[in-house]
C-alpha positions as CSV (number, residue, x, y, z in Angstrom):
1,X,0.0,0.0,0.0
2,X,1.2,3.1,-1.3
3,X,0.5,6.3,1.1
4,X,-0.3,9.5,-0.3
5,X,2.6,12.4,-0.2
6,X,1.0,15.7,1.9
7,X,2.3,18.5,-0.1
8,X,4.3,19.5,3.1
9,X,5.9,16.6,3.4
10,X,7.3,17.4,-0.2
11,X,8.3,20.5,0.6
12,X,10.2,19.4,3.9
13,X,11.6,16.6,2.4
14,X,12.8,19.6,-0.7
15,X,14.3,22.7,1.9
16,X,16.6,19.3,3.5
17,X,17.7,18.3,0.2
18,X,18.3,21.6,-1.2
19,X,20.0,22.5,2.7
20,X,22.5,19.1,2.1
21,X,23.2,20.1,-1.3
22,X,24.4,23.5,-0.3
23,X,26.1,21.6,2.3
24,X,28.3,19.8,0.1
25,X,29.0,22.5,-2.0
26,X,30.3,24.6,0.9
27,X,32.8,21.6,1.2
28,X,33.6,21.4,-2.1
29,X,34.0,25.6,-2.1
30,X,36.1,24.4,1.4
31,X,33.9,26.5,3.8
32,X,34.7,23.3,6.0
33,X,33.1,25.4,8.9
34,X,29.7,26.5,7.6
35,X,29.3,22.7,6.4
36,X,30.1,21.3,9.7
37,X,27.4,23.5,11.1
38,X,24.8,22.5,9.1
39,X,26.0,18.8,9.8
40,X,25.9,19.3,13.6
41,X,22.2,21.2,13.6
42,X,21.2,18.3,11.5
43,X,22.9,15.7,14.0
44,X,21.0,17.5,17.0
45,X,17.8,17.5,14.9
46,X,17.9,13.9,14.7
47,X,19.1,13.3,17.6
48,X,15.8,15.2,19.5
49,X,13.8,13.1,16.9
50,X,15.1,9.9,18.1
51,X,14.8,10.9,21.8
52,X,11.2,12.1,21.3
53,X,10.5,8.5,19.5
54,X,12.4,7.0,22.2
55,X,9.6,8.8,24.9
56,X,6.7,7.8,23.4
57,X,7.9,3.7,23.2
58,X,9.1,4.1,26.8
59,X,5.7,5.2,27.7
60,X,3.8,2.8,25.3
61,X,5.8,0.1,27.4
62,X,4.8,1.5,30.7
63,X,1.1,1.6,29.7
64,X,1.6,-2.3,29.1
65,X,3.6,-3.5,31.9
66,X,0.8,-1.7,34.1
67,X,-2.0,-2.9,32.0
68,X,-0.1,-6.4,32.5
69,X,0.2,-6.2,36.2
70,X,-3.5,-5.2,36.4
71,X,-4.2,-8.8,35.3
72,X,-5.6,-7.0,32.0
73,X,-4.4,-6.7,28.3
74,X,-6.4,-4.3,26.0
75,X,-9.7,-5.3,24.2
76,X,-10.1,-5.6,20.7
77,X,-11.7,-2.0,20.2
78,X,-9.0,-0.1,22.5
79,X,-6.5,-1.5,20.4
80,X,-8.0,-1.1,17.2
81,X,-8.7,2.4,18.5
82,X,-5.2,3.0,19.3
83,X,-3.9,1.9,16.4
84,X,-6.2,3.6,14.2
85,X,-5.4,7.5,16.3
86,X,-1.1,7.0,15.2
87,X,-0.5,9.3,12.3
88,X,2.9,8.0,11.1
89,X,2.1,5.5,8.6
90,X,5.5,3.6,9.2
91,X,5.0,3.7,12.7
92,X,1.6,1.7,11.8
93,X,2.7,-0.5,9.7
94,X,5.5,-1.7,11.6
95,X,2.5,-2.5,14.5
96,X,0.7,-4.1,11.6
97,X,3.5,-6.4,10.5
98,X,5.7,-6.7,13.6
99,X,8.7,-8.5,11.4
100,X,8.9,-5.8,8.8
């Protein structure tokens, strides 16, 4: 399944390409400093991206375990319900198909 492409998402995915490009041309130019800047905000982007992600399973986990010790897993409907409300379609279907 093939998900549609929000227009933002274009043009996010465009101002990082057209940011790395620039990038590598301020190597190539050797403006070795304003390249490695761009590389380090990018690093500590990803890195409050990961840490966000990283949150949000933490606390998915600590929803179970006390869900668990409760002597209770989810019904059908709160899971379905659950699933349904994440809007990252990757996220999703790595829930759907656990081994992808």
């Amino acid at each position: 399944m093939i998900d549609a492409v929000q227009p933002a998402d274009l043009r996010t995915r465009l101002v990082e390409v057209t940011a790395e490009r620039d990038a590598l041309r301020d190597q190539l130019d050797g403006e070795l400093p304003r390249a490695t800047r761009w590389l380090q905000r990018k690093v500590w982007r990803q890195a409050a991206a990961l840490d966000a992600l990283n949150r949000r399973v933490v606390s998915q986990r600590f929803v179970l375990r006390t869900l668990g010790e409760l002597g209770r897993s989810l019904t059908a409907v709160e899971y379905r319900t659950a699933r349904d409300r994440i809007a990252d379609a990757d996220l999703r279907r790595r829930i759907d198909e656990p081994d992808a």
